[in-house]
N, C-alpha and C positions, 0 to 999 in steps of 0.2 A: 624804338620804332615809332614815327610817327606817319599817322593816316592824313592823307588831306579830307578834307569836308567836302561831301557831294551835296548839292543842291539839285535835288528834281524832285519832281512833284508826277504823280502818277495818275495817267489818264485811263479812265474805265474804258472801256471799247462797248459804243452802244449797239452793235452786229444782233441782232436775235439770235444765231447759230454759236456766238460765244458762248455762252454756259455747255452746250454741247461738245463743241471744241475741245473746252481745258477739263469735261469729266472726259471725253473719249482718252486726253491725250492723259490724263490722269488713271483709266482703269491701266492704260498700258506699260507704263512706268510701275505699277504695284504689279502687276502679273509677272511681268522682266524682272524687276530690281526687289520687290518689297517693301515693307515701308510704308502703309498709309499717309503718313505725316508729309517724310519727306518727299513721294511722290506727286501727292496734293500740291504740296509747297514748290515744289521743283518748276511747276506749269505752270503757277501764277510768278513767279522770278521772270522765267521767260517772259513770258507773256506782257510782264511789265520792263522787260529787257535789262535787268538788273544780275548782272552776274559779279556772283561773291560766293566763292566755296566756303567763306565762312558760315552763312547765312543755312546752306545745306550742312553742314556740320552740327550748328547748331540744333536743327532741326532732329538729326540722329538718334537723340536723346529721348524721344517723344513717339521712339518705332513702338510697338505692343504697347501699349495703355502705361508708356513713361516706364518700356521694362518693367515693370510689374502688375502690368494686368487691369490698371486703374482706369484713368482717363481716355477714350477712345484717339485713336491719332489723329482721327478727321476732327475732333473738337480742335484738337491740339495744333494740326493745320490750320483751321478756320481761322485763330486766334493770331495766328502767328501773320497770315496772307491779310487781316484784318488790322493789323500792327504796322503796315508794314504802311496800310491808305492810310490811318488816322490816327498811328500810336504819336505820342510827345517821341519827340526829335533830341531833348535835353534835361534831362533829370530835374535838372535845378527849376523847371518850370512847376516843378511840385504838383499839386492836386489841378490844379485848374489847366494842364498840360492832358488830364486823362478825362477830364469832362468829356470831350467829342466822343471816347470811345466808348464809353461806359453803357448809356443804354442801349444803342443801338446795337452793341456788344452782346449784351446779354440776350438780345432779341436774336440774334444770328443764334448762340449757341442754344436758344429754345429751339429755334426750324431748323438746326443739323439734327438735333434729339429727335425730334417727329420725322424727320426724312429718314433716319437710318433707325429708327426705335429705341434710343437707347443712350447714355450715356457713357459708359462702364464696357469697356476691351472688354472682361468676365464675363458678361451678362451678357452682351450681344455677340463673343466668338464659343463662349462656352469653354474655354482653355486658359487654364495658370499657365502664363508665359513665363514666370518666374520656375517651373517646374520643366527641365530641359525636355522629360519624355513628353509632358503634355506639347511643348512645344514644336518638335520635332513631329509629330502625330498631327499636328494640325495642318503642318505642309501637305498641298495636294487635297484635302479633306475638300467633304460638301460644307462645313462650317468656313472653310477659308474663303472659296468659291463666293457664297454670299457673302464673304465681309469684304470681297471687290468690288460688288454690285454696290455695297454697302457706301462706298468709298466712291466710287464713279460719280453715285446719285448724291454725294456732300458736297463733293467737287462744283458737281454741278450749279448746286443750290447756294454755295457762297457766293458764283459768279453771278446767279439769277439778283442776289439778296445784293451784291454790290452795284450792278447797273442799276436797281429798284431807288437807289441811296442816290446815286448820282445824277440819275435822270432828275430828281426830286430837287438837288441841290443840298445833298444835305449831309457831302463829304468835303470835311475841312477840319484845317487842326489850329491849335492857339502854339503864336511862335513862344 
């Protein structure tokens, strides 16, 4: 199977009511479906008009803190909806294909920490998702409840963190 190469390049939408937009349209796809990651991710795909069920598949993997409770999803989104503006496009561009992302990268995954408190699925839902009953108990919970709000306010704050970039001029990748 061979894929053809797409070429597009993605426009930030400078709207002020954007970052609100894609957390609103973001707490509603987690409330429906589940999913922080993919929900998050789901709204920037649109958003940036890119549809590829692979891309949601992918993202699957990264539902509860990477299935075991680790990494929060909204990081795990950020990275990925982050990846998506400034990741290297081809491997073989080596190290200097991840220079663009690298600090401003890090900077992002500090202000989703401070927006939502936390790193660690554990620490901020309170629940071993790896533990089916803890898991199942979490559905419907006030723990789960907040870690929507949790998710809405991530949403929001990558959309705020990428027009911040943009407006600046300071989203672009080495081919």
């Amino acid at each position: 199977m061979t894929t053809e190469k797409k070429d597009f390049e993605i426009t930030i939408p400078d709207s002020p009511d954007w970052p609100n937009r894609v957390s609103e349209k973001a707490f509603i796809n987690a409330k429906l479906y589940g999913s922080c990651t993919q929900s998050i991710f789901s709204v920037f795909l649109e958003e940036f008009q890119i549809d590829d069920p692979l891309l949601i598949r992918a993202a699957g993997a990264m539902h509860v803190g990477m299935l075991t409770s680790l990494t929060c999803g909204i990081h795990s989104a950020a990275m990925m909806v982050f990846g998506l503006v400034m990741g290297r496009e081809n491997l073989k561009s080596g190290h200097d294909g991840l220079i663009p992302i690298m600090g401003p990268g890090q900077h992002l995954v500090g202000r989703i920490t401070d927006t939502i408190g936390g790193h660690s699925c554990l620490s901020l839902s309170g629940t071993d998702f790896s533990d089916l009953n803890q898991a199942i108990a979490f559905r419907g919970s006030k723990a789960a409840e907040k870690c929507l709000y949790r998710m809405k306010n991530g949403a929001g704050e990558i959309a705020r963190f990428l027009q911040e970039m943009s407006q600046k001029g300071e989203i672009f990748r080495f081919a």
